[in-house]
N, C-alpha and C positions, 0 to 999 in steps of 0.2 A: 684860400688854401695856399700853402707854399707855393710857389711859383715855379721852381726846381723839379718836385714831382709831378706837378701837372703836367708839365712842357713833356717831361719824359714820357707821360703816359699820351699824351697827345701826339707825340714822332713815333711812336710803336702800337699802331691799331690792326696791323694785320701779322695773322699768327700763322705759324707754320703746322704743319702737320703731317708726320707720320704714319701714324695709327688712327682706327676708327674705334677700339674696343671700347666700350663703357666699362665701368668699374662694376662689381658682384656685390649685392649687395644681400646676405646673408639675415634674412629675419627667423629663423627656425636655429635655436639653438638651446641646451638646459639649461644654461645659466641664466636666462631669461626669467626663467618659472621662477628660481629665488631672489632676481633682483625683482620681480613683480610682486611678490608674495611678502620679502622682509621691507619696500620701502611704498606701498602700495600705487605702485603705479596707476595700473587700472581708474583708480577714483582720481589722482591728483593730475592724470592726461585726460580727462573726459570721454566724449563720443566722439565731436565731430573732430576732422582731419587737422585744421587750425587751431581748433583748442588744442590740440594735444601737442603742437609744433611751442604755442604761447605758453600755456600753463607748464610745460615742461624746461621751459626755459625760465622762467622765473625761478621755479623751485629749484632747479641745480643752482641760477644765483643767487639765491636768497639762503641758500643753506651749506655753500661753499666760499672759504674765502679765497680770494687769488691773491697771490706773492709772486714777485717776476724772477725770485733766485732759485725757485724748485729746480731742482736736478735732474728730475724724472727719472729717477733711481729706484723708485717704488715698481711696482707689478703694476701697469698699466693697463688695466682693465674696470672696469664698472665699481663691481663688488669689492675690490680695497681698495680704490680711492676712495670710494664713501667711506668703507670702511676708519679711514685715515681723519677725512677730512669735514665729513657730515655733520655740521654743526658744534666745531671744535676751532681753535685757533691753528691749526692744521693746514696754510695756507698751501696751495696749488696754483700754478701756472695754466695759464690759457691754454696749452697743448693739452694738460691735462682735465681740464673741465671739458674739455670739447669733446673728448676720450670719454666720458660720463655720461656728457647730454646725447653724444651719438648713440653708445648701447645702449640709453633708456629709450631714446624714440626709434630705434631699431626692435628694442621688447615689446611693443605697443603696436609692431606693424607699420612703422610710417620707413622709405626707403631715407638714409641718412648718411651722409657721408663725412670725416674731417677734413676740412680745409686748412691748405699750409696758405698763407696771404705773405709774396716775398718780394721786397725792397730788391733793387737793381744791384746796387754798388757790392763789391763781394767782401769788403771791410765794415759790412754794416752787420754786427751782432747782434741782433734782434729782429726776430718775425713775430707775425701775428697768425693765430690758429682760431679758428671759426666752425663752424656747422652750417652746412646746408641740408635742407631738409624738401621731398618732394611734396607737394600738397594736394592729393588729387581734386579735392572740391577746386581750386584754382588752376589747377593744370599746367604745374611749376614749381620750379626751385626755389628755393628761398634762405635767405643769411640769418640764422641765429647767431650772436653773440655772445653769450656765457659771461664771458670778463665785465660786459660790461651790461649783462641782463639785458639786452632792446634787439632790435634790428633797423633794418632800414626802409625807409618809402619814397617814391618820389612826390611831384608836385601833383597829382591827383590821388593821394591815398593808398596808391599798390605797393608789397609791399616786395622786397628787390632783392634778387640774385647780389651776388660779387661782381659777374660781368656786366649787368645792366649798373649797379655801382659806377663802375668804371667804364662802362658808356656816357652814363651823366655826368662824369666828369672831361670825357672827351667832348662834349655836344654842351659843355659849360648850362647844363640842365642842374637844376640845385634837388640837392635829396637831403632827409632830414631822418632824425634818428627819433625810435619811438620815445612818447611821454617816458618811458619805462626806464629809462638811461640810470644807469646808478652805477658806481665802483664801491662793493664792500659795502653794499646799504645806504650810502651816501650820496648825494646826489652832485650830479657831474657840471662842475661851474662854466667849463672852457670847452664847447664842443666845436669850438675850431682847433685847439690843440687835438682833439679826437680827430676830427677832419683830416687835418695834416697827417694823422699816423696812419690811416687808413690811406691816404694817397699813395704813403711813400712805398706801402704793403701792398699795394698793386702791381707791382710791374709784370710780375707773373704768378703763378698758384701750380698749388703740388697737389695730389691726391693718392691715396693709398689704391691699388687696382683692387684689392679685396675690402668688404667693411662690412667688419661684423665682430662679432665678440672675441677680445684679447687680440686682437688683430695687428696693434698700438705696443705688443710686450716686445716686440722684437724690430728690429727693421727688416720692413717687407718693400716689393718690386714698386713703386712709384708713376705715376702718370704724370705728365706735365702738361699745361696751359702757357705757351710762350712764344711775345713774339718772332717775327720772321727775324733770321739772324743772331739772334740769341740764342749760347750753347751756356744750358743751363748742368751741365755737368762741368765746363769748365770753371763755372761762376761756387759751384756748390765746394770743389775741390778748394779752390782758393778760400773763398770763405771759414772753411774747416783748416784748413794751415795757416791762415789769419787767426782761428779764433786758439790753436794750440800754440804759437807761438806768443798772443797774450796772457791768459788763461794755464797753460802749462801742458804738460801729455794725458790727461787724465783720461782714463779707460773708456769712459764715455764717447769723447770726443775721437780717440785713437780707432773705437770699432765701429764710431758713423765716419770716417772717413775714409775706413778701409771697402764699408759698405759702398758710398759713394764714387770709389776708385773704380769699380766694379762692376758699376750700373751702365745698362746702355738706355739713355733717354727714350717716353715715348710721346710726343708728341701730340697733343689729341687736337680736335677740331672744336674750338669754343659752341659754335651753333647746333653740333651734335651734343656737349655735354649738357649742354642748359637746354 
C-alpha cells in the first residue's frame, strides 16, 4: 500500500472524543412497505442476518451502475434512485448506492448506517462512501461496499468493520477483499490500486446522527470518528473552498459549505461505535 497513507494512518491511532451518542437508527417507516413490495426484497435478502447483509449487496451492485461525476442532485432516497438507475445506464455514485443499499437493509430490519471514508489532506476532492451494517448472528459491524459489490476479511476469514480495516493496517495485519470484487460487472484487475484508495479514505469517517429513510435528501447534523488533534470542521471548511474555487460556486457546493460553516463537531469514541 502507499507508504504516505499508511504512515499517516500509523501516527494517528488514538482518537479524541466528545460525545458518547450512537446514531438512531430508524427501521419502521412506510416507504419501506413499497420499496419491499415493488423490488421484492423480502425473497432477494433471505432469512438469515448475513444473507440478507451479502445478498443485498450484490443486488444493488449488480443492478446499479456507479459513475464518479453524479452530482447527487437527484432526491436522495431509495425509491428514485432505483427509480433512476435500476438496471439502466443511469450511473450513480458511491454516496449514492450506499444511500440504496442502507434503506433496503434498514426495510428488511438489519440496523445500517452510511459511511463517509475521508482522506486527511483538505485539497483532496474525492471520498469514499460505504455501508456498515450490524449482524446480529456475529455480533458486529460490518463494511459493505456497493461500488465495488465485496467487502472485506482478515487473515482468518472474519469479515471487518472500517476500523478493524484500519487496525490491520496499523498492526501491518493483511486483509483481503471478498471473491465478489467487481466494478460495473467486471472484474477488478489491480486490488492494490483498491488498497491504496481505501488507505488514503481512512484517516477519519463521518456519519449521519440519524439513518433511516430520506435521511441522505438534505444535509443533516454529522458524527465524526477522528483522531486526537484533528479539527475535522477546519479540514471540511477548507476542503469546500478548495473544491469552489476549482469547480466554481455551484449551489451545491455553496449550501454544503454554508452547512459546514455551521456545524459544531461531534466526536464519538471508536470502541463504543463498533
Amino acid at each position: 500500500m502507499n507508504e504516505t497513507f499508511v504512515r499517516l494512518i500509523k501516527e494517528n491511532t488514538e482518537f479524541q472524543v466528545s460525545c458518547n451518542a450512537e446514531p438512531v437508527y430508524r427501521l419502521q417507516d412506510e416507504a419501506y412497505r413499497f420499496l419491499e413490495e415493488k423490488y421484492h426484497l423480502p425473497e432477494i435478502a433471505g432469512e438469515h442476518d448475513l444473507d440478507k447483509a451479502v445478498n443485498l449487496l450484490a443486488w444493488v451492485s449488480r443492478h446499479i451502475r456507479h459513475t464518479g461525476n453524479y452530482a447527487n442532485t437527484d432526491c436522495q432516497d431509495a425509491l428514485t434512485l432505483l427509480g433512476l438507475a435500476f438496471d439502466t445506464d443511469y450511473g450513480i455514485n458511491c454516496l449514492a448506492m450506499s444511500v440504496v443499499l442502507c434503506e433496503c437493509l434498514l426495510a428488511v430490519g438489519m440496523k445500517a448506517r452510511v459511511m463517509y471514508m475521508m482522506p486527511r489532506h483538505p485539497e483532496d476532492d474525492d471520498n469514499h462512501v460505504v455501508v456498515e451494517t450490524f449482524v446480529p448472528d456475529l455480533e458486529k459491524w460490518i463494511m459493505l461496499d456497493p461500488t465495488y459489490g465485496s467487502y472485506c476479511m482478515d487473515a482468518g476469514g472474519s469479515i471487518l468493520n472500517l476500523y478493524e480495516i484500519r487496525t490491520c493496517i496499523v498492526k501491518d495485519e493483511p486483509f483481503f477483499f471478498s471473491d465478489s470484487i467487481c466494478y460495473n460487472g467486471a472484474a477488478v484487475d489491480d486490488l492494490g490500486d483498491v488498497k491504496d484508495y481505501y488507505a488514503k479514505n481512512l484517516f477519519f469517517f463521518r456519519c449521519r446522527r440519524i439513518q433511516g429513510y430520506g435521511e441522505h435528501r438534505e444535509y443533516r447534523n454529522m458524527s465524526e470518528i477522528a483522531p486526537k488533534g484533528f479539527d475535522v470542521h477546519k479540514r471540511m471548511v477548507e476542503n469546500l473552498r478548495f473544491r469552489i474555487e476549482k469547480y466554481g460556486a455551484f449551489e451545491l457546493l455553496l449550501k454544503w459549505l454554508e452547512y459546514e460553516e455551521g456545524l459544531q463537531n461531534r466526536y464519538l469514541d471508536p470502541d463504543t461505535f463498533w
